[in-house]
C-alpha positions in Angstrom: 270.1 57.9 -13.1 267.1 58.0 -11.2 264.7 60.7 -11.4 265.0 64.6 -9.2 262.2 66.3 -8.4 262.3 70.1 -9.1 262.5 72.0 -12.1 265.2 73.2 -14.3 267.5 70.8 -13.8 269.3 70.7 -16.7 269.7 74.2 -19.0 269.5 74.8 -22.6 273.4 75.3 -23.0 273.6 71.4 -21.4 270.9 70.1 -23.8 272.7 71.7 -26.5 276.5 70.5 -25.6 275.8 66.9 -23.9 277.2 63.7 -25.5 277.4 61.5 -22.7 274.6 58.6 -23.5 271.7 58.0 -21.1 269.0 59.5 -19.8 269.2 63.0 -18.3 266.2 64.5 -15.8 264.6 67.8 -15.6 262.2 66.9 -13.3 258.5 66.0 -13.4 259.1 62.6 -14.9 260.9 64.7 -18.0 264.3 63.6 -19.5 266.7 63.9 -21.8 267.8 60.8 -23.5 270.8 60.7 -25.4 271.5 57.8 -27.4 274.9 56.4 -28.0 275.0 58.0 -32.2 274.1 61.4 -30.3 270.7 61.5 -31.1 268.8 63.3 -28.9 265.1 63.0 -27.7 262.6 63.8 -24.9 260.5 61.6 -22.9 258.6 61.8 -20.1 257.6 59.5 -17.4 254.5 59.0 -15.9 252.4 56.9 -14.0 248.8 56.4 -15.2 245.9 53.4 -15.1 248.1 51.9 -12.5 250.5 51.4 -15.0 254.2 53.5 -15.5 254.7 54.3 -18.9 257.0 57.0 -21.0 255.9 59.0 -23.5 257.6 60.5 -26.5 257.6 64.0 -26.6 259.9 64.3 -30.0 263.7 64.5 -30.8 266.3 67.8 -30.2 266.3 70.3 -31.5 263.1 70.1 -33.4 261.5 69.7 -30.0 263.8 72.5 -27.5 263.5 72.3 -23.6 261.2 75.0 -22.9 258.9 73.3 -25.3 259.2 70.0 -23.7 258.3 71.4 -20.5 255.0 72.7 -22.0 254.2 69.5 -22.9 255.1 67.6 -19.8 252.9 70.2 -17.9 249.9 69.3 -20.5 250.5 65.8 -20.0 250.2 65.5 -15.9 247.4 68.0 -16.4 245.3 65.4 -18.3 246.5 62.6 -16.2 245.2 64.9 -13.1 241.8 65.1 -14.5 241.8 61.4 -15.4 242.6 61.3 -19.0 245.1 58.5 -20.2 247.4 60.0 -22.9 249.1 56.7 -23.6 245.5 55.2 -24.5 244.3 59.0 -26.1 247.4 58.7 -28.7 247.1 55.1 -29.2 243.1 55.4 -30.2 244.1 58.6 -32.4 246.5 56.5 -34.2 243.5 53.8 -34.8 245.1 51.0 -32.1 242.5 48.4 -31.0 242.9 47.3 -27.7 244.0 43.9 -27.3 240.2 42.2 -26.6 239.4 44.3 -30.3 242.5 43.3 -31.4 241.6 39.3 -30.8 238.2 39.7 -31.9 239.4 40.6 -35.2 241.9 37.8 -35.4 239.1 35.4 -35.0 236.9 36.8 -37.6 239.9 35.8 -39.7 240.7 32.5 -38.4 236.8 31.5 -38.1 236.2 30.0 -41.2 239.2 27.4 -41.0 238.1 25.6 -37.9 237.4 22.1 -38.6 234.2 22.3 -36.0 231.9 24.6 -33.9 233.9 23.5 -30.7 237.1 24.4 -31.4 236.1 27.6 -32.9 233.9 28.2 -29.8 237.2 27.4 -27.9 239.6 29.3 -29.4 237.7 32.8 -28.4 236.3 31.3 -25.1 240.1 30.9 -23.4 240.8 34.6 -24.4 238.3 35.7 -23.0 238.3 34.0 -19.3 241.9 33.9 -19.1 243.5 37.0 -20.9 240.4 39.8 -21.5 240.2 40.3 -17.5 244.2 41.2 -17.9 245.3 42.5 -20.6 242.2 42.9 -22.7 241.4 47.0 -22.3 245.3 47.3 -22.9 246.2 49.1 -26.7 247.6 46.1 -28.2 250.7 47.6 -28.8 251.6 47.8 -25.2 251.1 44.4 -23.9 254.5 43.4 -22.6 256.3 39.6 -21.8 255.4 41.1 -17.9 252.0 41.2 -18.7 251.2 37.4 -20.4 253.5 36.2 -17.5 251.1 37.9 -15.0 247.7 36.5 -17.1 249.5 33.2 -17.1 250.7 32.7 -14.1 247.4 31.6 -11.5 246.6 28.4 -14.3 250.1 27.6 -15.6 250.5 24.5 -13.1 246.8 24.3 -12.2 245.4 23.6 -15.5 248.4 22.9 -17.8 246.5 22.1 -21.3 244.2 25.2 -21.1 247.5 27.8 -20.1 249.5 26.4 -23.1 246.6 27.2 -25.5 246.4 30.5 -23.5 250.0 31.5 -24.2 249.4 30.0 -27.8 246.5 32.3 -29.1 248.1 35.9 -27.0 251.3 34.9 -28.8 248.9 34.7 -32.5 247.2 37.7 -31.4 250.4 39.8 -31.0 251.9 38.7 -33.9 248.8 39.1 -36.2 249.3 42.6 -34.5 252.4 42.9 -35.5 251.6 42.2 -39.1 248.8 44.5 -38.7 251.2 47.7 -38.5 249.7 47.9 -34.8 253.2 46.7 -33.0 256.4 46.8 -33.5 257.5 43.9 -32.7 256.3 40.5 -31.1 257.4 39.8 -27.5 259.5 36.4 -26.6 256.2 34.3 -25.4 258.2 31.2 -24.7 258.1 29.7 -21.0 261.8 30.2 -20.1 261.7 33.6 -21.3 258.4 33.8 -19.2 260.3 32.4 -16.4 257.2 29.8 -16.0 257.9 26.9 -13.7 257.7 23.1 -15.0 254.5 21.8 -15.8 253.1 18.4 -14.2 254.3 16.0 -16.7 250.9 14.3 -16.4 250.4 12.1 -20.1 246.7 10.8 -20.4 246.9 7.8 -22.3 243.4 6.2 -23.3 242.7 3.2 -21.5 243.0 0.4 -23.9 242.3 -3.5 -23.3 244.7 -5.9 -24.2 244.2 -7.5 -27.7 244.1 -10.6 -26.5 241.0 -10.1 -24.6 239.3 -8.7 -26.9 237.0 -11.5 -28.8 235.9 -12.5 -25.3 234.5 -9.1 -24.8 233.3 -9.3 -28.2 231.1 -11.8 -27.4 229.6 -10.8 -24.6 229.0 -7.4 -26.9 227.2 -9.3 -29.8 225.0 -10.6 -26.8 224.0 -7.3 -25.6 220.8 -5.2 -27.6 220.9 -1.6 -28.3 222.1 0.6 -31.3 224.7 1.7 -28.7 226.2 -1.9 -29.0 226.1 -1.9 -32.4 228.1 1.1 -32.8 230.7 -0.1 -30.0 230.9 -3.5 -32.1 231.6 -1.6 -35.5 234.4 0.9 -33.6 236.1 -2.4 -32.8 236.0 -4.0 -36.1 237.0 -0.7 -37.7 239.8 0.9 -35.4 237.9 4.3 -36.3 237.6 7.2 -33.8 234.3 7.2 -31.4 232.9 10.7 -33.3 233.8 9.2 -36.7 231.3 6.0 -36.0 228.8 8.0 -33.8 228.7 10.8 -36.9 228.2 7.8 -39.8 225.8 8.3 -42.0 224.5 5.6 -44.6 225.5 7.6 -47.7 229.1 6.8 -46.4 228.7 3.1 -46.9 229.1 1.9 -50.3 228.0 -1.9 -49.4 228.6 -3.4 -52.9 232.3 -2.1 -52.4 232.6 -2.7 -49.0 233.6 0.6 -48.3 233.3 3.3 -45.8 234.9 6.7 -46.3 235.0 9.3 -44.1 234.5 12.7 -45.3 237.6 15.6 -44.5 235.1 17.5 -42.2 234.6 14.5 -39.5 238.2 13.7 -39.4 240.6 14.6 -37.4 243.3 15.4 -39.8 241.1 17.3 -42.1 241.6 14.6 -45.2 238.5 12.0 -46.2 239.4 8.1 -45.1 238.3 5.1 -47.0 237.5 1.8 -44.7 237.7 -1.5 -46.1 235.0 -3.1 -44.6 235.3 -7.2 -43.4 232.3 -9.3 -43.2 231.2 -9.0 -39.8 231.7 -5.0 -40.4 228.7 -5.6 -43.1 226.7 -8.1 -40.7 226.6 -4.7 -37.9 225.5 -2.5 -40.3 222.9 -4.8 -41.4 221.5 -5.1 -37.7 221.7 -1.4 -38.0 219.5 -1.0 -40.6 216.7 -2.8 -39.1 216.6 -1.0 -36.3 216.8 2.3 -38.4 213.8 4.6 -38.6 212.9 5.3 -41.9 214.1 8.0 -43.5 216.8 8.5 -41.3 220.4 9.5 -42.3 222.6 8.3 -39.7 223.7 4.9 -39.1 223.7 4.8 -35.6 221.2 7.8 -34.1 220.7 8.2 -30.3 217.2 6.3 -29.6 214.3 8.6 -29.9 216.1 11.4 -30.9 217.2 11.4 -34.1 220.7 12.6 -33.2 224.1 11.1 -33.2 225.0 8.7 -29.8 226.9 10.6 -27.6 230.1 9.9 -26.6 229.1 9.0 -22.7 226.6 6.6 -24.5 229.7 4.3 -25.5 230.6 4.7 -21.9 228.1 4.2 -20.5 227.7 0.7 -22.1 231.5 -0.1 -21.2 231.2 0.6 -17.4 227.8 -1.1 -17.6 229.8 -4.1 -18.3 232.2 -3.6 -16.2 235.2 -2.0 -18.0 237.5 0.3 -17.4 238.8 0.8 -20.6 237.4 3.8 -23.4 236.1 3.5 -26.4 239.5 5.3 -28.4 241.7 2.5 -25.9 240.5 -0.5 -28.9 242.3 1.4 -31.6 245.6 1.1 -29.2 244.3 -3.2 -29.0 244.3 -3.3 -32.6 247.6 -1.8 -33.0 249.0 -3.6 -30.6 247.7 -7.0 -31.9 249.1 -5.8 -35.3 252.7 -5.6 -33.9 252.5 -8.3 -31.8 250.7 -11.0 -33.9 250.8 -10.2 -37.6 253.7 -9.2 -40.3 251.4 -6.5 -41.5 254.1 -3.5 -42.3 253.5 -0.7 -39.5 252.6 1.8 -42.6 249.6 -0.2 -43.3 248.0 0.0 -39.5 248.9 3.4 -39.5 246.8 4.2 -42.8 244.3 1.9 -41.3 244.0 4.4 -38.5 244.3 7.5 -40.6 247.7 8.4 -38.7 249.8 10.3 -41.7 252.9 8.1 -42.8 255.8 11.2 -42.1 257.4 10.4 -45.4 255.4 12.5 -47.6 257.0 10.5 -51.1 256.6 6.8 -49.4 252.8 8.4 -48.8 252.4 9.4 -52.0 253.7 6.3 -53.7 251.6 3.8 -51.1 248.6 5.8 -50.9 247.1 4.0 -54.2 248.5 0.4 -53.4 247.6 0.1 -49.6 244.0 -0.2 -50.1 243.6 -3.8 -50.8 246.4 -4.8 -48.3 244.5 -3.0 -45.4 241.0 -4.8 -46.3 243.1 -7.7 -45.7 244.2 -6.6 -42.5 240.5 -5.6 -41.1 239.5 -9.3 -42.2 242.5 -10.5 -40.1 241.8 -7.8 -37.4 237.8 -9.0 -37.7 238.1 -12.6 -37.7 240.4 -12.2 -34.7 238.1 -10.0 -32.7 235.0 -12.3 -33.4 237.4 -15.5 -32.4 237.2 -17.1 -36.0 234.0 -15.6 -37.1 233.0 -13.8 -40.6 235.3 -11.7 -41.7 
């Protein structure tokens, strides 16, 4: 029943004596609302900060209908000289808003970020995508309306960075929740969201195929340049581009012919041990001539004293005409496993640190793979090279 305007709509003997379930006006936004156990309560309706909202006035008959009157009139008084009492109760009853309410949440989840990016990240996207929307709104009244509306203008645009978006709103308000703050957590999910279909756009890195890889090995043993170097190890050691541009020389143990990386450069947060084949060894000795003194990193950016960059690999790749990226050899080499070996496919995916899903078969083979996968690297090596050391 929609709402009447006028007063004294409804009279004490009705308040007293209805049963019929709903919502009953009075006028000025004020109503009855009888629920179907016959509980009765008082709320009023209102529209303030652009935004319509009801507010709980108490239940019958502790609360009687002159009294709720009284209050209604207080509450479009305050509205009338600007005052929001949805947001007055809410900061009374210690409710953040939802920008405080995110900021706190990342105090918390700071420390467990692998890296300064993603922590950076994780704030950033709230506060360029959801803080202009929904960030001076109490935290408890941020509704499924209100993500939808923060999500909508970058949904299809940019896909990657909406997801995230509707990830960490959906952490906040649930963190929220837990924090006594709401009472529940709204349905965050797309089709609840009414959210049309992403692109289905699936960047795959672009990798080389295996069998042209000891050709463009040679012409990369030809070429000078700590850059090469570091591209020539990557291949030899299907490792990530940030795990070989981060190396550092108390990684290598040289007598073992070993490389482990520690849990904080890798991507799944566990150290990885790298058996390393011969013509691993013969890089990292050109490495170490060029190396300054004194300096901790295997392959530092010339000059500087600080890790390549990423574009350096690049850089070197389109500067000999390639199309392909640095992370596409890890796709060769696991290709070329499939393909041309009878390696088992648990041993190239330990070789590139990709967990084995079986968490007993991982536990039982993570002690007797070593020595199989230095085989492997001195197959994958003496491949790559076309016959060389390994």
């Amino acid at each position: 029943m929609g709402e009447t305007r006028g007063r004294g709509r409804l009279s004490a003997r009705f308040v007293e004596t209805v049963t019929r379930a709903g919502r009953h006006p009075d006028g000025l936004g004020l109503y009855l609302h009888v629920r179907p156990s016959g509980s009765k309560s008082w709320v009023v309706r209102v529209q303030s900060g652009g935004r319509r909202r009801d507010i709980g006035l108490g239940g019958y008959p502790k609360v009687g209908l002159a009294t709720a009157r009284e209050l209604t009139l207080a509450i479009h008084d305050r509205i009338a000289r600007g005052i929001d009492p949805v947001a007055e109760r809410r900061r009374a009853r210690g409710i953040p808003t939802f920008a405080e309410a995110a900021r706190r949440r990342f105090a918390e989840l700071a420390p467990t970020f692998r890296n300064a990016k993603h922590r950076a990240q994780w704030i950033a996207t709230l506060a360029a995508h959801a803080f202009p929307h929904v960030g001076d709104l109490p935290v408890d009244a941020v509704t499924e309306a209100d993500v939808r509306r923060l999500l909508a203008p970058i949904w299809t645009a940019t896909p990657e960075t909406a997801r995230r978006v509707r990830q960490r709103v959906a952490d906040v308000l649930a963190w929220a929740r837990a924090e006594g703050w709401r009472p529940d957590v709204p349905d965050l999910s797309p089709r609840t969201l009414k959210l049309p279909a992403q692109p289905k756009a699936v960047r795959h890195h672009a990798a080389m195929p295996f069998d042209a890889v000891p050709a463009f090995m040679a012409r990369l043993a030809a070429r000078d340049g700590v850059a090469a170097l570091a591209l020539r190890f990557l291949v030899l050691t299907a490792a990530r581009s940030g795990e070989v541009r981060g190396m550092t020389w108390d990684e290598v143990d040289e007598a073992a012919r070993l490389w482990t990386v520690p849990a904080a450069r890798m991507k799944a947060g566990r150290a990885h041990v790298v058996p390393l084949a011969g013509a691993a060894l013969l890089v990292l000795a050109d490495a170490r001539r060029l190396a300054k003194a004194g300096s901790a990193l295997v392959f530092p950016s010339p000059g500087r004293g600080v890790p390549l960059s990423d574009m350096a690999l690049t850089k070197l790749l389109r500067d000999m005409g390639e199309t392909v990226t640095a992370h596409g050899f890890r796709s060769s080499f696991r290709d070329w496993v499939a393909e041309r070996t009878a390696f088992p496919p648990e041993v190239a995916e330990m070789a590139l640190a990709h967990a084995i899903p079986d968490r007993v078969e991982a536990a039982y083979r993570r002690g007797q793979l070593l020595e199989k996968r230095r085989e492997l690297m001195a197959a994958w090596a003496a491949f790559a090279c076309g016959g060389g050391p390994a």
